[in-house]
Structure formats: structure tokens, C-alpha cells
C-alpha positions in Angstrom: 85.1 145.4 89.3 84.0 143.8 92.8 86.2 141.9 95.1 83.4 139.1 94.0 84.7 138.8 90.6 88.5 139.0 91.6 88.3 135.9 94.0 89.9 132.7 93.2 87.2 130.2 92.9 87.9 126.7 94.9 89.3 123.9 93.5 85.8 121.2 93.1 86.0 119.1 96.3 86.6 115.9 94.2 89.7 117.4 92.7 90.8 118.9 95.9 90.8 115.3 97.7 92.1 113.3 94.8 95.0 110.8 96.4 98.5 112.2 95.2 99.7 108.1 96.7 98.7 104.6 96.7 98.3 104.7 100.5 95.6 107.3 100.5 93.2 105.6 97.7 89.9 104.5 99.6 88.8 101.3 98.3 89.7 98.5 95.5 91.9 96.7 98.2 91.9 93.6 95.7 93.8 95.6 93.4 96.2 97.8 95.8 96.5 95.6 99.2 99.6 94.0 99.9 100.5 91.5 97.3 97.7 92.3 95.1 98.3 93.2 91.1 98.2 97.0 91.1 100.3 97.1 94.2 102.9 94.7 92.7 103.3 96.5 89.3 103.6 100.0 91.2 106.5 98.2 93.3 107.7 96.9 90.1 109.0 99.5 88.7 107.7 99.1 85.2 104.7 100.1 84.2 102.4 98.5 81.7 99.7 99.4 79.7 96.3 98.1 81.4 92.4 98.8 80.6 90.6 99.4 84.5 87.2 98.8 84.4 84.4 99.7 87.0 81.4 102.1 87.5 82.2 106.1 87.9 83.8 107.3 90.6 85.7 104.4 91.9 88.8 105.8 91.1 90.0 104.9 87.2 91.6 108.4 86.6 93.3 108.5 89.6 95.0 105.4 89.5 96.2 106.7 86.0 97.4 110.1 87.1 98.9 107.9 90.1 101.0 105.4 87.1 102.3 108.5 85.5 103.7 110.1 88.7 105.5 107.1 90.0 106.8 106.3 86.8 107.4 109.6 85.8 105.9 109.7 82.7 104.6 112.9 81.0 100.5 112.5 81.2 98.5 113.5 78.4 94.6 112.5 78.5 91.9 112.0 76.1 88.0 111.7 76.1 86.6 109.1 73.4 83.8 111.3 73.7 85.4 114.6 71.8 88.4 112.7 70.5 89.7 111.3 67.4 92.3 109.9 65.2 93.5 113.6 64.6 93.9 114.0 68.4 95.4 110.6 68.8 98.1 111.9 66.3 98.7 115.1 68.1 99.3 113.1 71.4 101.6 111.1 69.4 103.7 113.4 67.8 103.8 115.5 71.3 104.7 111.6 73.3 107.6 111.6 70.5 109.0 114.9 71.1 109.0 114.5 75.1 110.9 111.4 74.5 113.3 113.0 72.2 113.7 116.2 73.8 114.0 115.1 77.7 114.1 111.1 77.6 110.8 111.0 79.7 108.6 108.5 78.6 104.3 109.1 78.0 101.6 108.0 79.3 98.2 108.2 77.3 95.2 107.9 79.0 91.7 107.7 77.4 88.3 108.4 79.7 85.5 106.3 77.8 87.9 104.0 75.6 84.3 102.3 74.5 83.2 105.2 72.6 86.5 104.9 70.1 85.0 103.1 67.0 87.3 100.4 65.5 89.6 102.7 63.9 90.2 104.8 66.0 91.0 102.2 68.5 93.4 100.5 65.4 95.1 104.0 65.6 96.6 103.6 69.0 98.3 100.0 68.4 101.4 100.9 66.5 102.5 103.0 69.4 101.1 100.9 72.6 103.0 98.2 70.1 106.2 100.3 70.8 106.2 101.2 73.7 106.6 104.8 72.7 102.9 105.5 75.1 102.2 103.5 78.1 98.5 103.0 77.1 95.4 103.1 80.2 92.4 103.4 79.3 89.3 103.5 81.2 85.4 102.1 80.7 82.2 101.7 82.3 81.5 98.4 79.6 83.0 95.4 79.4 86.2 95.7 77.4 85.2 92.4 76.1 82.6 93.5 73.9 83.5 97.7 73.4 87.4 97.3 73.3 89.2 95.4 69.9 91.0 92.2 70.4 93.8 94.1 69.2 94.2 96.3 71.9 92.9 94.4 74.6 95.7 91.5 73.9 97.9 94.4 74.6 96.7 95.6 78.0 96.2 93.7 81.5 92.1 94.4 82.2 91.8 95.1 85.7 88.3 95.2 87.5 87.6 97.9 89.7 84.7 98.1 92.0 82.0 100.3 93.8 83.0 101.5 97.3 81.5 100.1 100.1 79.7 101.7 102.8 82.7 101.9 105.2 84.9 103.0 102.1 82.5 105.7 101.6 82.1 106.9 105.3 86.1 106.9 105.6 86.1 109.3 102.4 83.4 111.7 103.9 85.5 112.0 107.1 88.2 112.8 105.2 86.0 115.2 103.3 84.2 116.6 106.1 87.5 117.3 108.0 88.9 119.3 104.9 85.6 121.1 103.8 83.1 121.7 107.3 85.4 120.8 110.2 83.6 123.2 112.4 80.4 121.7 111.4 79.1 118.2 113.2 76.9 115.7 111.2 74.7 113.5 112.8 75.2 109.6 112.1 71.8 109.8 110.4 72.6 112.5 108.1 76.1 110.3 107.3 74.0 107.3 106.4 71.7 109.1 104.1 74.9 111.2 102.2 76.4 107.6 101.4 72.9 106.4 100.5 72.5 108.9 98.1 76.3 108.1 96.9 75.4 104.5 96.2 79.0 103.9 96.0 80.4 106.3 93.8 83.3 108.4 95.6 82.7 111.4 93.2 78.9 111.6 93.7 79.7 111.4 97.8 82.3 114.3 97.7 80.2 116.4 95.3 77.0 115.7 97.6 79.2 117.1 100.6 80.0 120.1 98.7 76.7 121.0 98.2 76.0 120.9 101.6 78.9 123.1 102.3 77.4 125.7 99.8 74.2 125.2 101.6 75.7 126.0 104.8 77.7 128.9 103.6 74.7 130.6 102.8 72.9 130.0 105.6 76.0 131.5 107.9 76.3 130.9 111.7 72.9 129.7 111.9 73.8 126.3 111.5 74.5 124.7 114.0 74.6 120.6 112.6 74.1 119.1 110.0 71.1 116.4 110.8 68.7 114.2 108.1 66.2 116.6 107.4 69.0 119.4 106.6 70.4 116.8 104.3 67.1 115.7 102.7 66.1 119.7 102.0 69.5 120.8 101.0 69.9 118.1 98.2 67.9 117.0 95.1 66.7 113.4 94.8 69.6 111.4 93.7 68.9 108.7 91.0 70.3 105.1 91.6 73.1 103.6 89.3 71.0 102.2 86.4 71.7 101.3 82.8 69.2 100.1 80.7 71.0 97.4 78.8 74.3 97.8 80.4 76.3 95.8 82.7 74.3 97.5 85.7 71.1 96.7 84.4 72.3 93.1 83.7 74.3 92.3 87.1 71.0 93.4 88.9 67.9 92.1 87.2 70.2 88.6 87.4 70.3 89.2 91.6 66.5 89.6 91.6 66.0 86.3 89.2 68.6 84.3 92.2 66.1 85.8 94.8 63.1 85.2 93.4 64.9 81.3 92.7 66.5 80.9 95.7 62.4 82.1 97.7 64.6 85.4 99.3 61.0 87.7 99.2 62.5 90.7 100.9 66.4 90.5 98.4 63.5 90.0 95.6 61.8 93.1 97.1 65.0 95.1 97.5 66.1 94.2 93.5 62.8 94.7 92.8 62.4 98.3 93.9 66.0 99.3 93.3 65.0 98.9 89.5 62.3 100.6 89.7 64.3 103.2 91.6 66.5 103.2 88.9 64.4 103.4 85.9 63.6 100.5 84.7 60.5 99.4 83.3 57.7 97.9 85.4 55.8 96.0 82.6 60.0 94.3 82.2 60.2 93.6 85.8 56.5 92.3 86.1 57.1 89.4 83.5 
């Protein structure tokens, strides 16, 4: 067997940079700032069971690995998508038996809560009820329509947002110093990664590891990493867009206050940031 096949492969970049504290989350300063609710419950002491809500990459799981480890709570985490009730019972039993056996307390967390159906959602509530699990679960819908009254009486909602555009250049200098130090980017080429990132820390960090791979290939020959490199080494990047879902809603409601409030060029921007997106032009044009 080649040395090929015997080397460790690299953690993914996203994983690699994921905040192990508070202090080193980019963004969501309404939540964690001084004073604000997140930072409050971390300080505390005891945590609470809470549903954060916000577009991918923004942070969701890391703020629940973050609970479990200043809590000290075993972590166990589900997907809606592949879960069920049977794997909600296996977490259950195994939350039990951590508490019995070592007195450490669980916390569940479930990527995608709005894909549970009704029961399966109903099978959580007996033990958010309690207090065996410390319950977070995370969603890109509003919990208000996909999440049972049940269950959402139970957790604090907390609304997370998209990072900014100085949020996203602080995470690619951190990204850049861990992956590429030895390789300068031009301002242009920054602009157009956290274009193409259109707030989403994930996509950005992912984006900057594909230029890395790029480079890598490409050896000593490069030099810098300027627009064009950028523009060649990466596929066209599709805008945030949901048909029907709280994007789609949020935006086609900013071009209506444009259009209203006689804004041509927001109108324009709305307008072609759908289009960008996916939505249909015969919608739009009515």
C-alpha cells in the first residue's frame, strides 16, 4: 500500500475552526454580547432547554456543543432527517444510564427539529418534562409553524442570524491564517469569497478550502490569490433561496417595501437576487 493511502486525511476546515468558547464565536452579538440572553444563561450556570433558529451556517450546532461543554453534560445528537422514535428511545435509555452510572446530566440535540412529525416530537416531552435531557434543537423554519405547542412551551426560541460582511471577513482571516498563511489574497478576491458566502460561515470556510486544494495542486506557482483565481477555482455559488420558506418570504416582502416606498435600484437589487436565487420570473413580474 502507498504512503497515499496511509495518510491521515485533514479534519474539514469548518470542523477544524469550530469555536471550543463563547469568546471565539463570530457573530450573533444580540445573543452572546455582554448582557444579552445566551451570554446570561452560559454565566448562569444552569442550562435550559432552547430551540435556535436561523439560516445554515450561523452557528446552531456549535452553540449546542458549546452548552454541553460548559455544563458538562454528555452530548448525544440527532438528525430529524434519519431519526425516529426508536432513536429517540436509544438516546433516552443511554441519557438514563449516564445519569445513573456517573451523575452527569444529557444533552440532546436534534439538527432539523421541523422534520420530526407530531409524534415524534410528542416522544421527546416526557423527558425535556423531567429534566432527565437538556433539550436544543435546531431549525431553518419558524418553530412556530414546524415545532408542537407542546415542546415549544418547553424551550426558550432564540433567533439567530446571518453573518455580516465584517463577521465574515473576520472568520476568513482567521481561516486564512490557519489554512494558507503563506499565501496573500487580494482585497478583491476577499470581497468576492464573502460574496459567494452570502452570510453563511460554513459555506465561507468551505469556499476557502477549496481554494487551498486549488493551490495545493498548483504548487509554488502561486504566488496570490487575486479575483480571477477565485472566479476559476470555484463553481457558481447559488444565493440563499427557498421557494415558500421564510427566505423566500422575508425577501419578496423587501422588494414589495421598495417598490412602495419608489427605492428603483433596492427594487432592482430584490428583484435580481430572486432571480439569482431561483425564483420564478412570471411570480416576480406580477
Amino acid at each position: 500500500m502507498t504512503d497515499l493511502f496511509k495518510t491521515t486525511p485533514l479534519p474539514p476546515l469548518a470542523e477544524a475552526l469550530r469555536p471550543s468558547t463563547l469568546d471565539e464565536v463570530i457573530g450573533q452579538r444580540h445573543l452572546l454580547g455582554p448582557g444579552k440572553p445566551l451570554r446570561v444563561a452560559f454565566e448562569s450556570g444552569r442550562p435550559h432547554s432552547m430551540i435556535l433558529w436561523g439560516p445554515p451556517g450561523v452557528g446552531k450546532t456549535t452553540l449546542a456543543r458549546l452548552t454541553a461543554n460548559a455544563f458538562d453534560c454528555a452530548f448525544i445528537a440527532l438528525s430529524a432527517v434519519f431519526a425516529g422514535v426508536k432513536e429517540i428511545r436509544a438516546a433516552m435509555e443511554s441519557a438514563q444510564l449516564t445519569l445513573d452510572q456517573h451523575q452527569q446530566r444529557t444533552l440532546l440535540f436534534v439538527d432539523e427539529i421541523h422534520r420530526f412529525n407530531k409524534s415524534q416530537q410528542d416522544a421527546l416531552l416526557p423527558f425535556v418534562e423531567s429534566g432527565l435531557v437538556t433539550f436544543i434543537g435546531a431549525t431553518t423554519e419558524n418553530p412556530s409553524f414546524e415545532v408542537n405547542s407542546a415542546l415549544l412551551s418547553r424551550a426558550q426560541v432564540y433567533v439567530l442570524k446571518s453573518l455580516s460582511s465584517p463577521e465574515l471577513k473576520q472568520l476568513f482571516m482567521r481561516a486564512h491564517a490557519h489554512a494558507m498563511p503563506d499565501i496573500p489574497f487580494e482585497d478583491s478576491a476577499i470581497e468576492t469569497l464573502i460574496t459567494h458566502a452570502d452570510g453563511d460561515a460554513r459555506r465561507l470556510l468551505n469556499l476557502v478550502e477549496q481554494i487551498r486544494n486549488a493551490t495545493s495542486g498548483l504548487g509554488a506557482s502561486v504566488k496570490t490569490i487575486d479575483q480571477t483565481f477565485i472566479e476559476n477555482a470555484l463553481s457558481t455559488q447559488a444565493r440563499r433561496f427557498d421557494k415558500g420558506g421564510d427566505h423566500f418570504y422575508d425577501q419578496i416582502s423587501a422588494l414589495h417595501k421598495s417598490v412602495r416606498g419608489s427605492n428603483p435600484d433596492a427594487a432592482l437589487y430584490w428583484f435580481c437576487r430572486m432571480l439569482d436565487g431561483g425564483a420564478d420570473p412570471r411570480y416576480l413580474a406580477r
